[in-house]
C-alpha distance (Angstrom), angle and dihedral (degrees) to the residues before:
residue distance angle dihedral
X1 . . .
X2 3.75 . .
X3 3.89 97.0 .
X4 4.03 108.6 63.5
X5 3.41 114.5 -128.5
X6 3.93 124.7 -170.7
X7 3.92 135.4 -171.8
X8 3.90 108.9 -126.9
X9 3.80 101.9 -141.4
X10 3.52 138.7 -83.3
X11 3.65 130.5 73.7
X12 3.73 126.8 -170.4
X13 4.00 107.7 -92.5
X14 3.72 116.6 -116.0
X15 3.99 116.2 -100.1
X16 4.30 87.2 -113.7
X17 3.78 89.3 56.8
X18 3.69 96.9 40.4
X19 4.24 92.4 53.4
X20 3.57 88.1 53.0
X21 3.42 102.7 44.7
X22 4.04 84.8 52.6
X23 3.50 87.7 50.7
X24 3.75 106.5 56.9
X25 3.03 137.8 151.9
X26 4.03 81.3 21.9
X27 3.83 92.8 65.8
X28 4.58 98.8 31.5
X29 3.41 137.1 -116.9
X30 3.79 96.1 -92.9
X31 3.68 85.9 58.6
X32 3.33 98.8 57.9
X33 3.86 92.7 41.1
X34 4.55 89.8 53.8
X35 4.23 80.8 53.2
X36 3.62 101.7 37.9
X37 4.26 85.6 49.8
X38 4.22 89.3 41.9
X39 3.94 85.8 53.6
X40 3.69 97.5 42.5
X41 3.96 86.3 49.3
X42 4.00 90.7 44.3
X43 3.56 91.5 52.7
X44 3.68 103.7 45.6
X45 3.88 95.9 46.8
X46 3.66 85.6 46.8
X47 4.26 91.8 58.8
X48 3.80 87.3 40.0
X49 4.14 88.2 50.0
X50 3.91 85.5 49.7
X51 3.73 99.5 56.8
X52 4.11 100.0 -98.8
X53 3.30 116.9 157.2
X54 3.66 99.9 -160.1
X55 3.60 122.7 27.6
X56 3.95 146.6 -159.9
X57 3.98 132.8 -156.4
X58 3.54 76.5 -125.3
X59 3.80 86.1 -132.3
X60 3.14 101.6 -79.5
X61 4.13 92.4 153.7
X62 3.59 90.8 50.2
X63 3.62 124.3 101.6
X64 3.68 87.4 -149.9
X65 3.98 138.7 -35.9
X66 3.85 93.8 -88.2
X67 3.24 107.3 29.5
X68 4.05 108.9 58.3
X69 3.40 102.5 94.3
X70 4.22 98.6 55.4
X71 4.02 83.6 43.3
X72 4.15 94.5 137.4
X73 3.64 94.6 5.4
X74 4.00 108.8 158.2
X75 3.74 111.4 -140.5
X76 3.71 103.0 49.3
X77 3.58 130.7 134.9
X78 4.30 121.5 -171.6
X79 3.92 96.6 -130.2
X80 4.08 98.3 94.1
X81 3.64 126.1 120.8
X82 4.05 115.4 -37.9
X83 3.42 113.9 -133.6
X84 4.17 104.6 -153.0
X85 3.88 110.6 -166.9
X86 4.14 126.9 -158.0
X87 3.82 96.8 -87.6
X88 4.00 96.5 48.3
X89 3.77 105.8 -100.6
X90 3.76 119.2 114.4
X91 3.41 140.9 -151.8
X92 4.31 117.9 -157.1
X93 3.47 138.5 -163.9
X94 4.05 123.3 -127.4
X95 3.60 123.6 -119.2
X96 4.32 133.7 -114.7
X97 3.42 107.5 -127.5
X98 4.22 91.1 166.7
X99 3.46 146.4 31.1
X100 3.19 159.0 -64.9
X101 3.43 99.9 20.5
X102 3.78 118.1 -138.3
X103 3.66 131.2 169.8
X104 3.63 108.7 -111.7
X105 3.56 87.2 -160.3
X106 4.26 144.0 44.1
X107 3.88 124.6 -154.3
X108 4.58 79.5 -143.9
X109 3.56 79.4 77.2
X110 4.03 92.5 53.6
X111 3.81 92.1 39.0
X112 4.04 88.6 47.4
X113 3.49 85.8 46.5
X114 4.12 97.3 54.8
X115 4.10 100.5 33.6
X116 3.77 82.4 68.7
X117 3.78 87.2 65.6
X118 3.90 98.9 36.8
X119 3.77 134.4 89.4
X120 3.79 91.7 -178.7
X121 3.77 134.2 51.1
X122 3.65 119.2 -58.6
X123 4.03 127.6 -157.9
X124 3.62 130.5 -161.5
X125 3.87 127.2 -136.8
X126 4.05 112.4 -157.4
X127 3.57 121.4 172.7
X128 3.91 119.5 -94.0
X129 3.73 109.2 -108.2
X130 3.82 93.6 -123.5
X131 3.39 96.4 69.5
X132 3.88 92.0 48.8
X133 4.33 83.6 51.5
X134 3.77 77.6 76.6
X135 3.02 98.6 76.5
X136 3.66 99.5 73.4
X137 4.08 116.1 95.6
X138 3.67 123.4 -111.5
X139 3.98 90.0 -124.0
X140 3.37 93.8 53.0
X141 4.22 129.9 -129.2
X142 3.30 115.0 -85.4
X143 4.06 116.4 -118.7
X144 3.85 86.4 8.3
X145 4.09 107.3 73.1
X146 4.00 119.4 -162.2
X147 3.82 85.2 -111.4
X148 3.53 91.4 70.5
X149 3.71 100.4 34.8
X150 3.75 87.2 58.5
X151 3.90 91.9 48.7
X152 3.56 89.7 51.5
X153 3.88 86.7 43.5
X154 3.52 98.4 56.9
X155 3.94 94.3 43.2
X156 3.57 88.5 62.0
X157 3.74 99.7 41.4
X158 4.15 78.4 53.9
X159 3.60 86.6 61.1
X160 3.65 105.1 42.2
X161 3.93 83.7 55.3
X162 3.46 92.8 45.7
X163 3.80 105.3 51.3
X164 3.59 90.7 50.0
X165 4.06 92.9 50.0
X166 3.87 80.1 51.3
X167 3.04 101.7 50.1
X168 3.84 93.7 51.6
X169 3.02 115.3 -92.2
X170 3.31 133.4 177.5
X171 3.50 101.6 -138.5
X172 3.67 130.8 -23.7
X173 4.19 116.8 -132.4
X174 3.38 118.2 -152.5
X175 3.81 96.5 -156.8
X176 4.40 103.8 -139.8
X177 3.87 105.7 -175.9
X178 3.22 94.8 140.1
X179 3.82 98.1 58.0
X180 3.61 91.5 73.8
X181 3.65 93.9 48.5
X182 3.44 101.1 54.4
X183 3.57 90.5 65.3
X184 3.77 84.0 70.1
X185 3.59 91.9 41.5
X186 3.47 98.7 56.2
X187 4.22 111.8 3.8
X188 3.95 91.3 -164.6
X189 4.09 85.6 79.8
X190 3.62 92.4 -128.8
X191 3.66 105.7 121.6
X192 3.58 84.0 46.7
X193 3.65 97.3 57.5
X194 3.91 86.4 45.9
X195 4.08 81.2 59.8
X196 3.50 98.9 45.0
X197 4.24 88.8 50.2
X198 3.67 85.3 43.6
X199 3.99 95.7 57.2
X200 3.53 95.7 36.8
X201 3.87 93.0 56.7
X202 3.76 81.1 62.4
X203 3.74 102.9 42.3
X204 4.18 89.5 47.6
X205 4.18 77.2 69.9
X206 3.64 89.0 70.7
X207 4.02 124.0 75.9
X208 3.98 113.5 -125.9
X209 3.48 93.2 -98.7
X210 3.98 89.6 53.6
X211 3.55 91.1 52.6
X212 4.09 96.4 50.3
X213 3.97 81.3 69.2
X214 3.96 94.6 44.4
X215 4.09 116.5 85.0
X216 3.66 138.9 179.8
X217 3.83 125.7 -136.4
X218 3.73 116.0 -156.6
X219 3.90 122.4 -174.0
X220 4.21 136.8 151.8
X221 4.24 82.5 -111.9
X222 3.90 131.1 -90.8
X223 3.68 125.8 -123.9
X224 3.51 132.2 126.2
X225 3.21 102.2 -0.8
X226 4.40 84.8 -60.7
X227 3.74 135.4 104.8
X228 3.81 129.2 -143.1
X229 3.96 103.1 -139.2
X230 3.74 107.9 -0.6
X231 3.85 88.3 140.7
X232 4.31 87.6 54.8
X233 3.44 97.5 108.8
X234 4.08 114.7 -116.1
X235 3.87 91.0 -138.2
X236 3.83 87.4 69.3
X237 3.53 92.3 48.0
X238 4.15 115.4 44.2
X239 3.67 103.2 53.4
X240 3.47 86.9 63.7
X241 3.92 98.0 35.5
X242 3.92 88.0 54.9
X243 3.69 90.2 56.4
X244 4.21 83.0 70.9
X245 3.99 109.5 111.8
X246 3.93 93.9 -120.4
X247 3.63 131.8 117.0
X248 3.95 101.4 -136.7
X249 3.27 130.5 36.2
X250 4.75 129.3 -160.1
X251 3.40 107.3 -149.7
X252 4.31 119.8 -161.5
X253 3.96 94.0 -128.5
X254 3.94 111.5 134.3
X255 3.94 88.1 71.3
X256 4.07 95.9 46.9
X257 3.82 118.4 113.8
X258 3.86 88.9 -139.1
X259 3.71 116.8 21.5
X260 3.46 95.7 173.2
X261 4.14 92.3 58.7
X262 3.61 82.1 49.5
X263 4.44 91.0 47.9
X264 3.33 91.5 49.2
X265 4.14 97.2 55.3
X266 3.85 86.4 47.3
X267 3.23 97.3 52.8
X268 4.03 97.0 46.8
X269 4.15 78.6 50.1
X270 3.71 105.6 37.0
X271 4.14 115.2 128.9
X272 3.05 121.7 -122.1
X273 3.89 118.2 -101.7
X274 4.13 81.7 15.3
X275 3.64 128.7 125.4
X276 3.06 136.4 -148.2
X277 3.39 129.0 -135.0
X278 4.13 110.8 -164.8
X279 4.03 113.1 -160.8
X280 3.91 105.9 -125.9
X281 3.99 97.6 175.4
X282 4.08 120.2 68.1
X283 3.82 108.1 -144.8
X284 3.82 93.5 -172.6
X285 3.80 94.2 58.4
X286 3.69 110.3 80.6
X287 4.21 95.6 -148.3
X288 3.80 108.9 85.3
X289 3.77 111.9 -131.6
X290 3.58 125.0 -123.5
X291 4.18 127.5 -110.2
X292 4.05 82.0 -109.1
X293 3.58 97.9 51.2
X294 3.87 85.6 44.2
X295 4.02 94.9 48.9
X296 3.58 92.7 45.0
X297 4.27 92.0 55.1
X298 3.95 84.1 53.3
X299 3.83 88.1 47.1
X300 3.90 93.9 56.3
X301 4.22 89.4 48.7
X302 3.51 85.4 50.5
X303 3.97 88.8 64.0
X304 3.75 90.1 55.6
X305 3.69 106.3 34.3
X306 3.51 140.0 40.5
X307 3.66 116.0 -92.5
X308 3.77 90.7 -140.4
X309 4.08 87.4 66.1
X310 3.84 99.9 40.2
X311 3.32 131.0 97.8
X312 3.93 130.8 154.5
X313 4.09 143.9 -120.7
X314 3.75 156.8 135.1
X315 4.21 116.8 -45.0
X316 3.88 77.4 -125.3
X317 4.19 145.1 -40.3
X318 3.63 119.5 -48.5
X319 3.83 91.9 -116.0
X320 3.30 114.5 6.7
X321 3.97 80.2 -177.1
X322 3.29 120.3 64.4
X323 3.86 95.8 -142.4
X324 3.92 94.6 56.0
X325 3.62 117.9 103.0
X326 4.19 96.5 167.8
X327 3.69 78.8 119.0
X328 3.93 130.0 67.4
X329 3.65 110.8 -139.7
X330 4.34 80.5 -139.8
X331 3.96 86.9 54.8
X332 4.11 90.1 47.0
X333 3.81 93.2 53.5
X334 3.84 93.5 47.5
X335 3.81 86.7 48.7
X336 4.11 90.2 48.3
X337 4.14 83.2 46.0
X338 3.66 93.7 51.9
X339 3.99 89.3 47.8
X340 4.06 100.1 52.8
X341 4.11 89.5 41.0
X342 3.40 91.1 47.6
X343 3.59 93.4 38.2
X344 4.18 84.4 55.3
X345 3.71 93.0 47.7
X346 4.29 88.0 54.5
X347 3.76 81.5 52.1
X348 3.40 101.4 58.1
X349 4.13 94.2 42.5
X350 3.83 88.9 47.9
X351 4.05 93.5 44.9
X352 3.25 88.3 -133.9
C-alpha cells in the first residue's frame, strides 16, 4: 500500500475489561492489569490480522485520551473546564489545587506495553500539553504561580514525547481536541494562538528529524456518538494549526459537510515537508462505510493535495473515553477494514 494509512487511537474496550474496571477496587489492581494487557494484545493482533501497517493499543489502559498522565494525581479537585458536546452530555476537566505538577503517568509505558505484542510499527498518541495547561485555576495557587506550572508542564509534555520517540516509535500524536474548540470558546482566536505558542515551545525541543516523526491530530471531539464544535468552521482553525512545528498532520474530514472547502484551505496552508493525513472513516456515525465510499474520499484529497504528502485515517479514536461504549469494537474493525481496502483501491487509481 503506497499511501500510508494509520489508526489514530482508541478502540472501544472489550465488555470483560469494562466490568472490571467498574468494579475496582472489588475485583484488584492485578486484575485489571491481566485484562487491560489481554485487550491491548486482542486489539493489536486484530489490526495486524486486518492488514494495518502501523498499529495502536488503541488505549485500552487509558482512562481516557487526556487524562492519563494526572491518573492518581493528589491535589485535584472535579470543577475544571466543562466540555458540553452537541447532544447535551458533557465531559469536564479536574482542577490543580497544588504544586509542582508532575505527570504521574507516561504513554512509553503504553507504547512499551503494546510493541511487545506487535510485528508491525506501532505509534503512540499522548495528549497535547495545551489541553493539560487547563488545568490550572483562574485564581491562581498560591506559592505555585501559572508561570511555573506551565514550565513544569511543558517539561513533562517534553518527556512524554520523548520516551516514546526513544523508544521507537513510529510516530508520536499529539492529540489537539481542544484547538478546534476554542474557536467556539472564544471566536477572537486568541486562546488558540496561546495554544499554538504553547505547543510549539515544546516541539522547538525536538531536532528536525525528531519532529518528521511527531504529528498532530485535530478533530471537533468524539464521544457518544456527539462532537464538541463540528459547526466551528475549519477555515478559522488550520492556518493557525499548520503553524505547529510537526511533520504530519490527521485531519477530521470524513464527517465534514464540505471537504473540498475544507481541501482547499489546507492546501493554501499546508507546511512544507508536512503531510497530511485526511480522516476517511466517521467514528460517530454508526453505519460503516464501504471501501468505495472510502477510496472515493481519498480521490477528492488527491485533487487538492499532492499525493506524495497524503496519507489517510479515522476523523478520531473510537472512544476517546474509556467509559463510552456508543461504539462496537465489531463495528470499529469493519470501519478500520473499510479504511485500509479502500485506502488500497485509492492507491491503485492514483498509481501511487
Amino acid at each position: 500500500m503506497s499511501l500510508p494509512t494509520e489508526p489514530i487511537g482508541s478502540i472501544p474496550r472489550p465488555p470483560a475489561l469494562l466490568a472490571i474496571a467498574a468494579s475496582q477496587p472489588a475485583e484488584g489492581a492485578s486484575a485489571l492489569a491481566e485484562a487491560q494487557e489481554q485487550a491491548v494484545r486482542a486489539t493489536i493482533h486484530r489490526l495486524q490480522e486486518l492488514g494495518s501497517p502501523v498499529v495502536t493499543d488503541g488505549e485500552q489502559a487509558k482512562p481516557s485520551f487526556a487524562t492519563y498522565p494526572i491518573a492518581g494525581l493528589d491535589g485535584l479537585v472535579p470543577a475544571g473546564v466543562v466540555i458540553p458536546f452537541a447532544d447535551g452530555h458533557q465531559r469536564q476537566l479536574p482542577l490543580l489545587t497544588a504544586g509542582p505538577f508532575r505527570y504521574q503517568v507516561h504513554a512509553e509505558r503504553y507504547l512499551r506495553a503494546a510493541q511487545r505484542h506487535a510485528s508491525v510499527p506501532v505509534k503512540q498518541a499522548v495528549i497535547a500539553p495545551s489541553a493539560l495547561s487547563l488545568l490550572y485555576p483562574a485564581e491562581g495557587i498560591d506559592g505555585y504561580p501559572r508561570e511555573a506550572f506551565l514550565a513544569d508542564l511543558a517539561d513533562q509534555a517534553e518527556a512524554d514525547i520523548r520516551g516514546c520517540l526513544e523508544a521507537g516509535a513510529h510516530v508520536v500524536q499529539l492529540d489537539f481536541t481542544e484547538g478546534r474548540l476554542s474557536l467556539k470558546l472564544d471566536p477572537s482566536g486568541g486562546v488558540l494562538d496561546d495554544f499554538v505558542a504553547f505547543n510549539n515551545s515544546v516541539l522547538e525541543r525536538f531536532t528536525d528529524a525528531e519532529r518528521a516523526r511527531i504529528g498532530v491530530h485535530t478533530c471537533p471531539g468524539g464521544d457518544q456518538d456527539s462532537t464538541h464544535s463540528l459547526d466551528v468552521d475549519y477555515a478559522a482553525l488550520l492556518p493557525k494549526l499548520f503553524r505547529l512545528k510537526a511533520g504530519n498532520f490527521y485531519l477530521q474530514l470524513a464527517s465534514e459537510a464540505d471537504p473540498d472547502k475544507v481541501l482547499t484551505v489546507a492546501a493554501e496552508h499546508l507546511p512544507a515537508d508536512a503531510r497530511i493525513f485526511v480522516g476517511v472513516i466517521d467514528p460517530v456515525d454508526p453505519r460503516v462505510e464501504t471501501a468505495e465510499e472510502v477510496r472515493d474520499r481519498v480521490l477528492t484529497a488527491a485533487r487538492h493535495l499532492p499525493a506524495d504528502r497524503l496519507g489517510t485515517c479515522d476523523d478520531c479514536g473510537f472512544a476517546p473515553f474509556a467509559d463510552d461504549t456508543s461504539t462496537s469494537r465489531e463495528t470499529a474493525f469493519a470501519k478500520i477494514r473499510a479504511r485500509l481496502e479502500g485506502t488500497e483501491l485509492a492507491s491503485a487509481e492514483l498509481g501511487v
